[in-house]
C-alpha positions as CSV (number, residue, x, y, z in Angstrom):
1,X,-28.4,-23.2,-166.2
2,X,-28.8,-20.1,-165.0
3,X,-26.0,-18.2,-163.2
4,X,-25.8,-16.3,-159.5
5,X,-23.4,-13.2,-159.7
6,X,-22.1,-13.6,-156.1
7,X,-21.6,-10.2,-154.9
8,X,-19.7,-9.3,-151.9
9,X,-20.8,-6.1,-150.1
10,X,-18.7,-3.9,-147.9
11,X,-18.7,-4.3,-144.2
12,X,-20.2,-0.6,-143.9
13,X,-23.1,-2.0,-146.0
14,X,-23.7,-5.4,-143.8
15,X,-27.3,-5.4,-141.8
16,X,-27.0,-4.6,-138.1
17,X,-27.9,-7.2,-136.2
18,X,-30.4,-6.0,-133.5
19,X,-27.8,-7.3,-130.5
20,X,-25.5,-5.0,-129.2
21,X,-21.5,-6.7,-130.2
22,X,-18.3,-6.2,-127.8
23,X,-17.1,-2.6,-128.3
24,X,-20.5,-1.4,-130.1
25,X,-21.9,2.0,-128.6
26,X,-24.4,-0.1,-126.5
27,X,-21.9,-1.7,-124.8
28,X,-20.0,1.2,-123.9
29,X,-22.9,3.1,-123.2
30,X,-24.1,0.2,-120.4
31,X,-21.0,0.1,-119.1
32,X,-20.6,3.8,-118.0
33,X,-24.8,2.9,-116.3
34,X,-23.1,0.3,-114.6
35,X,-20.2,2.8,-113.2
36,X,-22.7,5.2,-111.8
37,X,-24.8,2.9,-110.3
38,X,-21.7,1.0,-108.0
39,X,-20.5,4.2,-107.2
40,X,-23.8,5.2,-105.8
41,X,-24.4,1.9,-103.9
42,X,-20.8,1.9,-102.8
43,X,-21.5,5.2,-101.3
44,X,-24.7,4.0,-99.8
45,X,-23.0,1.0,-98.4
46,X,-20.7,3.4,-96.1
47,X,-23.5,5.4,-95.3
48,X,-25.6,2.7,-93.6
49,X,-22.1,1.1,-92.5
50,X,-21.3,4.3,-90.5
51,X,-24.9,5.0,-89.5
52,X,-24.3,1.3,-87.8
53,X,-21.5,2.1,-86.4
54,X,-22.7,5.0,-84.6
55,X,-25.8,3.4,-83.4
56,X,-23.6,0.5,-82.2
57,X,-21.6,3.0,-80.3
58,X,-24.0,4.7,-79.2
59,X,-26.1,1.4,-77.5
60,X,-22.4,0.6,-76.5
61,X,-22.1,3.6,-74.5
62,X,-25.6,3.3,-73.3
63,X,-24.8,0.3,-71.2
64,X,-22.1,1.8,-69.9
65,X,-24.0,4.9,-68.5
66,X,-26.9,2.4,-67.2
67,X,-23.4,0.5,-65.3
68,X,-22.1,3.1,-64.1
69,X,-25.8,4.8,-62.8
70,X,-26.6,1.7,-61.0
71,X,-23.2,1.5,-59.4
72,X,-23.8,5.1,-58.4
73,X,-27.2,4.9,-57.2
74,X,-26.2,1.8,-55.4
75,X,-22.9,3.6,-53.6
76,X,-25.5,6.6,-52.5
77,X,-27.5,3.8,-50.9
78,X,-25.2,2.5,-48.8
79,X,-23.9,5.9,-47.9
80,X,-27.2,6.5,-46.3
81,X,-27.4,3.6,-44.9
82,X,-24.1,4.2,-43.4
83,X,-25.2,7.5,-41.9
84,X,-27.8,6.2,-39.8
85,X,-25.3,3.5,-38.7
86,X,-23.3,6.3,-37.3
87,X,-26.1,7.0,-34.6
88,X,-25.8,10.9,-35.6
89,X,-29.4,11.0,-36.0
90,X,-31.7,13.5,-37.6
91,X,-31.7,14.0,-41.5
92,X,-29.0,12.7,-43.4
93,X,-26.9,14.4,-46.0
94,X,-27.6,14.8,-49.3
95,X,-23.8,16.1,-50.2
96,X,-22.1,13.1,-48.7
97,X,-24.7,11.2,-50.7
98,X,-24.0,12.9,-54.0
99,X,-20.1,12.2,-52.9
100,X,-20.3,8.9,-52.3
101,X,-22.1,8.4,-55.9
102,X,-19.1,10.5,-57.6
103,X,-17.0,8.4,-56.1
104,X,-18.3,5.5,-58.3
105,X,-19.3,7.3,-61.0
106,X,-16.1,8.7,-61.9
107,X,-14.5,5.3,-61.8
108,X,-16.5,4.0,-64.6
109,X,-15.8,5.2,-68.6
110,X,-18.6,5.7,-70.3
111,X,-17.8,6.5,-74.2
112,X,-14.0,6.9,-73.4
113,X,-14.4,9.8,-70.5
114,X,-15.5,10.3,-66.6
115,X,-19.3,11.3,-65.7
116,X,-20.0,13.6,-63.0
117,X,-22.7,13.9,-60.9
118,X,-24.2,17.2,-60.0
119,X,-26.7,17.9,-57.2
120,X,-29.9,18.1,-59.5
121,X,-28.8,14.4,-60.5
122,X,-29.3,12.7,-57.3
123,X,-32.7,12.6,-55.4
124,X,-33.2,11.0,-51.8
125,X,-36.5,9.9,-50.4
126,X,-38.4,7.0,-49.7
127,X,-39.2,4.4,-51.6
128,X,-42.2,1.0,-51.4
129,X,-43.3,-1.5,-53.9
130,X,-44.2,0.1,-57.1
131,X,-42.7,3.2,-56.6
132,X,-42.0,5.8,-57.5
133,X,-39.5,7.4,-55.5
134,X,-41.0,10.3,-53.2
135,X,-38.6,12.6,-52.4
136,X,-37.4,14.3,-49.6
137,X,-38.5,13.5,-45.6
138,X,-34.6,13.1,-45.1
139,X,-35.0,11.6,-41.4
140,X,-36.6,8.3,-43.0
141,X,-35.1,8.1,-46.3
142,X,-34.7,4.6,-47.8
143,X,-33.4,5.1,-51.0
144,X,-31.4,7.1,-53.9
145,X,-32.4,7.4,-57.6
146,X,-29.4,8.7,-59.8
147,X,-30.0,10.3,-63.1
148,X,-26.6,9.9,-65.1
149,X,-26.5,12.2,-68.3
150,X,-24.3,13.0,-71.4
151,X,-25.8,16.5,-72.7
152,X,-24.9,19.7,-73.8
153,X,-25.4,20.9,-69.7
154,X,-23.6,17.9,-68.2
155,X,-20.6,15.7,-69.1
156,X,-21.3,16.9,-73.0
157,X,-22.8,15.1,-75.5
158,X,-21.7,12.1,-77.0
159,X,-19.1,12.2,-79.7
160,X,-19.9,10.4,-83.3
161,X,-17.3,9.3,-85.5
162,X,-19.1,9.8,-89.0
163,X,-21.2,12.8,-88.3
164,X,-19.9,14.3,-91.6
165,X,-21.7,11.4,-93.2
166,X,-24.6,11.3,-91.2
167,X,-25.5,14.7,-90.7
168,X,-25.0,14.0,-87.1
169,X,-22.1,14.8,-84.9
170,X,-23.1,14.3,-81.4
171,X,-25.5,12.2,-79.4
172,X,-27.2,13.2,-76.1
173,X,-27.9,9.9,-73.6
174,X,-29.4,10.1,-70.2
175,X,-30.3,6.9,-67.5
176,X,-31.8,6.9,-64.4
177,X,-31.4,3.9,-61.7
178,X,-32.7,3.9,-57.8
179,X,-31.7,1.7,-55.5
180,X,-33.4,1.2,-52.2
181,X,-33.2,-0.9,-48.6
182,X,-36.7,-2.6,-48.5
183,X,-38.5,-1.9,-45.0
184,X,-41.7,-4.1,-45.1
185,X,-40.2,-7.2,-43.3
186,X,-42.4,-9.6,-42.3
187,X,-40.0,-11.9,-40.9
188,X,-37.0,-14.4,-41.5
189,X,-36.0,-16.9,-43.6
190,X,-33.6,-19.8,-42.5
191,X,-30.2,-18.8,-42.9
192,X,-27.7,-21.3,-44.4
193,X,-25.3,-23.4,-42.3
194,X,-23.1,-21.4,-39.8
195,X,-24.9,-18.3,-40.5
196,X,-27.6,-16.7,-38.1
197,X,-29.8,-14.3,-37.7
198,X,-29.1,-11.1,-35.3
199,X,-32.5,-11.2,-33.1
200,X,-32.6,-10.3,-29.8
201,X,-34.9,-12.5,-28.3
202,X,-36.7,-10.0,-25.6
203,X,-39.9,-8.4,-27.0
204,X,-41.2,-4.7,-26.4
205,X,-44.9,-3.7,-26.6
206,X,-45.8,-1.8,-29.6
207,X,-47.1,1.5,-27.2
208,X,-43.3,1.8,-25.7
209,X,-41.8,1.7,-29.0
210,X,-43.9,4.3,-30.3
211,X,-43.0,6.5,-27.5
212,X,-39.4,6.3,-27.7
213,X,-39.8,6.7,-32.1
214,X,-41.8,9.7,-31.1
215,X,-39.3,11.6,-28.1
216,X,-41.7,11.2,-25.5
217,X,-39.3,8.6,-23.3
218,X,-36.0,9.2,-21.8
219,X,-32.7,10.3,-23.1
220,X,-30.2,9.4,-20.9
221,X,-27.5,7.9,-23.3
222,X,-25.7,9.2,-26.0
223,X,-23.8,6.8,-28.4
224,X,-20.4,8.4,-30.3
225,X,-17.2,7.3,-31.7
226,X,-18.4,3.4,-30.7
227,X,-19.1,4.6,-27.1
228,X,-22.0,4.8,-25.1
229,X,-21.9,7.4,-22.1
230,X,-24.0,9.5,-20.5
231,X,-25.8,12.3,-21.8
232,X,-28.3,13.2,-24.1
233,X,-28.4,13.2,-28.0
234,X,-32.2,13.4,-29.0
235,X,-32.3,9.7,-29.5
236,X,-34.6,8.7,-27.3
237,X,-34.8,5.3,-25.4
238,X,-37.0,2.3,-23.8
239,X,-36.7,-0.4,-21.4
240,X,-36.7,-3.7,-22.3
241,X,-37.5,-4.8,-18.7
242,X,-40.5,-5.1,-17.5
243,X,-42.1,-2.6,-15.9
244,X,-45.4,-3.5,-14.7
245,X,-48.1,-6.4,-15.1
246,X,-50.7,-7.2,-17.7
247,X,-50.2,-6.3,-21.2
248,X,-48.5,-4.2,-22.6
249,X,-45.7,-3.5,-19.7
250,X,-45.2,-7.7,-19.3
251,X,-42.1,-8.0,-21.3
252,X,-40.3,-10.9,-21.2
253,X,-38.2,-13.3,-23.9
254,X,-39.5,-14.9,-26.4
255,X,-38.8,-18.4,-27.8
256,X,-37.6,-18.9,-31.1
257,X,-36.6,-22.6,-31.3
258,X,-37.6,-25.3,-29.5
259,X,-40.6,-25.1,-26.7
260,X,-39.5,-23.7,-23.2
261,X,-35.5,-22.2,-24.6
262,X,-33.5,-22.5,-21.4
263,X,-31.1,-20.0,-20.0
264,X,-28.8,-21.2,-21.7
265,X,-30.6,-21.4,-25.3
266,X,-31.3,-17.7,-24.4
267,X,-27.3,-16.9,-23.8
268,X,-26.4,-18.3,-27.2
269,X,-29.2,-16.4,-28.7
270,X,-28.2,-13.0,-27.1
271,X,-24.5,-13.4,-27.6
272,X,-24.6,-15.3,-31.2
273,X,-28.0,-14.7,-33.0
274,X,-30.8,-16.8,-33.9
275,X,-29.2,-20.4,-35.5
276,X,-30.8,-22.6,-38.5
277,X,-31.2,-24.9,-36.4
278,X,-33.6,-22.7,-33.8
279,X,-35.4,-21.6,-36.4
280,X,-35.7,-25.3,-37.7
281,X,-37.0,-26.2,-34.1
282,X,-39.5,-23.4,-33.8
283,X,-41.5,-25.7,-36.2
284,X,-43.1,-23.1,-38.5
285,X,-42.2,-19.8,-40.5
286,X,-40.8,-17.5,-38.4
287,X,-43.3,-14.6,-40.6
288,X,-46.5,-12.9,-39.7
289,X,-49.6,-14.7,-41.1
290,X,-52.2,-12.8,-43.4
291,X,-53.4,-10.9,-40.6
292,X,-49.7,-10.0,-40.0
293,X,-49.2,-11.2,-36.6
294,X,-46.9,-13.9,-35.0
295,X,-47.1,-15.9,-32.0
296,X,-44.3,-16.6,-29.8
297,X,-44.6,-18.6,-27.0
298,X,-41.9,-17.2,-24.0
299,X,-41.7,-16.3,-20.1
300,X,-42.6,-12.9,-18.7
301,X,-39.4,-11.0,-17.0
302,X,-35.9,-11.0,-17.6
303,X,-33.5,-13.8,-16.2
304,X,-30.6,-12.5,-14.8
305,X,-28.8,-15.4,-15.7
306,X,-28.0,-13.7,-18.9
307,X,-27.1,-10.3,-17.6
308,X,-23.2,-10.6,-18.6
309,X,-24.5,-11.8,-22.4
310,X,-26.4,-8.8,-22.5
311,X,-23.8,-7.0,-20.6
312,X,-21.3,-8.1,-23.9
313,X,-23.7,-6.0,-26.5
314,X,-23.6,-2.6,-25.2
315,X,-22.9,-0.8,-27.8
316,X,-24.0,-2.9,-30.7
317,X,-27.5,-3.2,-32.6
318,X,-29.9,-5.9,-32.3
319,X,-33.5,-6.6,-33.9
320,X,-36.0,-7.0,-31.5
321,X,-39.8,-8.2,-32.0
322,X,-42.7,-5.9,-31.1
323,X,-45.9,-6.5,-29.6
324,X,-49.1,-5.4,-29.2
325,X,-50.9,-8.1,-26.9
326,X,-49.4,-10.8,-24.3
327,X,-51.5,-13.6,-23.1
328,X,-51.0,-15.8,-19.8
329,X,-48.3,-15.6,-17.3
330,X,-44.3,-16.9,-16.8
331,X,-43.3,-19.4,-18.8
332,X,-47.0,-19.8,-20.6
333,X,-46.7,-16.4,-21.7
334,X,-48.1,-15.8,-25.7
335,X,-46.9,-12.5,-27.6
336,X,-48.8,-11.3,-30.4
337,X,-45.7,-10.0,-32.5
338,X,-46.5,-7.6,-35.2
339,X,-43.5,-5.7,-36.2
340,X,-39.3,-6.3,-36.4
341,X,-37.5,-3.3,-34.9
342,X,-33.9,-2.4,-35.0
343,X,-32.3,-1.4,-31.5
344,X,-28.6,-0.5,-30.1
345,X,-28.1,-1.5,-26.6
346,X,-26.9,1.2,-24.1
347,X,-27.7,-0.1,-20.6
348,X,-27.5,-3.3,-18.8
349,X,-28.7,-3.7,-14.9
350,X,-30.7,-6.9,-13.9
351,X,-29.2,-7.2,-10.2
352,X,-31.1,-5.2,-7.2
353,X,-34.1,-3.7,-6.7
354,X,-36.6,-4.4,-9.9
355,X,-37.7,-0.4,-10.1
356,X,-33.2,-0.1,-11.0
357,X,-33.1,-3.0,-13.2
358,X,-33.2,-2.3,-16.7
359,X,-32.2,-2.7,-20.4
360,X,-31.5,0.3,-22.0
361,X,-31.7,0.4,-25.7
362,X,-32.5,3.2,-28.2
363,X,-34.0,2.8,-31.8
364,X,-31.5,2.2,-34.4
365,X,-32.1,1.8,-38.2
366,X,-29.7,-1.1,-39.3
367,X,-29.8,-4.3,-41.6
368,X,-31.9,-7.4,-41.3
369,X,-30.0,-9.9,-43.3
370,X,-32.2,-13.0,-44.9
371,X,-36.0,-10.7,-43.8
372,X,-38.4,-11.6,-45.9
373,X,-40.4,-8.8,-47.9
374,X,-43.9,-8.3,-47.2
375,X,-44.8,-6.9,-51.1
376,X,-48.4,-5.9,-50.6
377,X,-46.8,-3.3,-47.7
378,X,-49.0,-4.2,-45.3
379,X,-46.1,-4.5,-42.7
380,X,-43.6,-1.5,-42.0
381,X,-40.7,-1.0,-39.9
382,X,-39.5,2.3,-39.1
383,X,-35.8,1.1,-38.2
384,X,-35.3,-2.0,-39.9
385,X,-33.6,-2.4,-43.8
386,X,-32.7,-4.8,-46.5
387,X,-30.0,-4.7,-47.7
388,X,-29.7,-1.9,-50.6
389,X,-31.0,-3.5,-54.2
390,X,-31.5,-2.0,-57.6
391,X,-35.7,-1.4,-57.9
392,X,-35.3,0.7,-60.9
C-alpha cells in the first residue's frame, strides 16, 4: 500500500485566494475610495441644497416685489384718478403720484426690507388695449406703470445666504406692473339688485361737447372745496337745454326703461341713477352696435317738473349720453348716441324766459361703474373711466 506523507505547510506558504478577505489590503484600500467619494457627494449635496435655497429665496422674494409693484402701480392709479376728481384741472402731478405709490410700496417687505420708489421708477401716460403705455400728455393720462427694483442703484441687491458656497453673494430683481382706468366704453351692463347706474338721462350733441372739451364755450362757474360759485377756472361749460331747433341744438331726455318714461321715471332717474329694472325694461343692451351707435327714443326740451331733482345735483358728477343726429319731434324724438361723457352739474334754471333757462354743467373725468369695454377701441371717451385694473 503505498503511503501519503501528509505535510502541513505554513500559513505564509498557503495560496492566495484571488478574493479580497476582511482586513486584507483590498479591503482597506476600498474602504478609504469609499471615504473620498461620500465626502465629495456630501459636499455636493449642500452645494445644490444651498443653490436651492437661494433660488427658492430668490423666486420668494420675486413675488413679493411683483405684490408690492402692483399694489403701487395700482395706489398711483387712483391717485390720478383722484386728482381729476378734485376739479383742479390741467395736468396732474407726477410727485403726488410717485407719493401715493411710496405710500404702498413701503408697506410691503420684499426679502425682509422696505422698497422705495424713485422718480425714474414711475411713468404716467395713457394707456388702450395692447399697450404699451405712452408716456406723458399729463392732461389725459389714464394710467401708471411702476418699475419696482432691488439693484446696486436702488434698494440694493438682494442678499444670499450661501454665497460663500455658490460663488454668489447677491441677487439683482427688477418688476414692472401698470395699471390703468379703461376709457373705451361702449355702454352698460345691468347692475345687480339695489345697485344703479349714475346716468343722467338728458343728452348733449356731439358739436357742443367738443366745444366746451376744446375752451371755445363759456366759463362762468368755478367748482372748489365741493362748491360751485361764480367765476372762472379754465373749465369750460355747456348747456344741457335746448337751445334752438333741428339737430344738433334739440336736446331733450332720453328714455332708458320703458317706452314714453314719465316725469316721474325721469325724477328717480336724475336723483337715484339708472335701476336694473330700467334697464331690464329698455328691452335691449344698453351698448352701441357695430357701427357704434345707440338709439334712444325720448322728448325734445326739458320738463320743469324735475327742476328741484336737478336742482339736488349741483355740485355732483353725472354721465351723460352724446349725440350726433336727432330725428322727429317731442315725445317721438330718436337720438343717435355715440359716446358716454362724464359731467359735474353747476347750474340749474328751467323757470322763465327759455333764452335764461339752462343746465349748466362742465366736463368732468369720473368713474363709470359696470361700462362695458369696447376692446377693438373703436369708441373713446375723453372724461369717462373704469375703474383702475392691473393691464400689465
Amino acid at each position: 500500500m503505498a503511503m501519503f506523507a501528509l505535510t502541513s505547510k505554513t500559513p505564509h506558504e498557503r495560496p492566495r485566494s484571488k478574493y479580497s478577505v476582511p482586513g486584507g489590503p483590498q479591503y482597506r484600500q476600498r474602504t478609504g475610495s469609499a471615504l473620498v467619494l461620500g465626502i465629495f457627494l456630501s459636499l455636493a449635496v449642500v452645494g445644490l441644497t444651498a443653490v436651492s435655497m437661494d433660488l427658492g429665496y430668490v423666486r420668494l422674494v420675486q413675488t413679493e416685489l411683483r405684490r408690492s409693484a402692483d399694489a403701487a402701480a395700482m395706489a398711483g392709479c387712483w391717485d390720478l384718478y383722484e386728482q381729476y376728481q378734485s376739479g383742479s384741472g390741467g395736468e396732474c402731478d407726477p410727485q403726488s403720484i410717485l407719493g401715493a405709490c411710496n405710500a404702498v410700496s413701503q408697506q410691503n417687505l420684499v426679502g425682509e426690507s422696505y422698497a422705495t420708489l424713485f422718480g425714474e421708477d414711475v411713468e404716467v401716460g395713457t394707456y388702450e388695449s395692447g399697450g404699451p403705455l405712452q408716456v406723458g400728455n399729463l392732461a389725459n393720462a389714464n394710467a401708471v406703470k411702476v418699475t419696482l427694483r432691488r439693484d446696486a442703484s436702488a434698494n440694493g441687491e438682494l442678499p444670499l445666504f450661501f454665497g460663500a458656497l455658490t460663488g454668489r453673494s447677491t441677487q439683482s430683481l427688477q418688476v414692472s406692473a401698470t395699471a390703468a382706468m379703461f376709457q373705451s366704453i361702449s355702454g352698460f351692463y345691468v347692475p345687480d339688485s339695489g345697485e344703479s347706474v349714475d346716468i343722467l338721462p338728458i343728452a348733449l350733441d356731439m358739436e357742443t361737447w367738443l366745444s366746451a372739451v376744446e375752451g371755445t364755450t363759456s366759463d362762468h362757474y368755478q367748482y372748489q372745496d365741493g362748491e360751485v360759485t361764480v367765476g372762472a377756472d379754465g373749465q369750460f361749460e355747456a348747456n344741457l337745454y335746448p337751445q334752438g331747433t333741428g339737430s344738433p341744438g334739440n336736446r331733450g331726455t332720453v328714455d332708458i326703461g320703458g317706452e314714453d318714461n314719465s316725469t316721474n321715471d325721469l325724477a328717480r332717474q336724475v336723483l337715484h341713477g339708472i335701476s336694473r329694472q330700467d334697464l331690464l325694461d329698455l328691452g335691449k343692451p344698453l351698448e352701441f352696435d357695430n357701427a357704434g351707435e345707440l338709439m334712444l327714443n325720448g322728448d325734445t326740451g326739458i320738463s320743469a317738473g324735475i327742476k328741484d331733482e336737478l336742482a339736488t345735483l349741483i355740485g355732483q358728477v353725472r354721465i351723460i349720453p352724446i349725440y350726433t343726429h336727432v330725428f322727429g319731434n317731442g315725445n317721438n324724438a330718436t337720438f343717435t348716441i355715440v359716446r358716454w361723457e362724464g359731467v359735474r352739474i353747476l347750474d340749474v334754471k328751467l323757470t322763465g324766459k327759455k333764452e335764461t333757462k339752462r343746465v349748466i354743467v362742465q366736463p368732468q373725468k369720473i368713474l363709470a361703474r359696470n361700462a362695458r369695454v369696447d376692446h377693438d377701441g373703436s369708441t373713446f371717451s375723453t372724461h369717462l373711466f373704469t375703474p383702475v385694473i392691473l393691464v400689465e
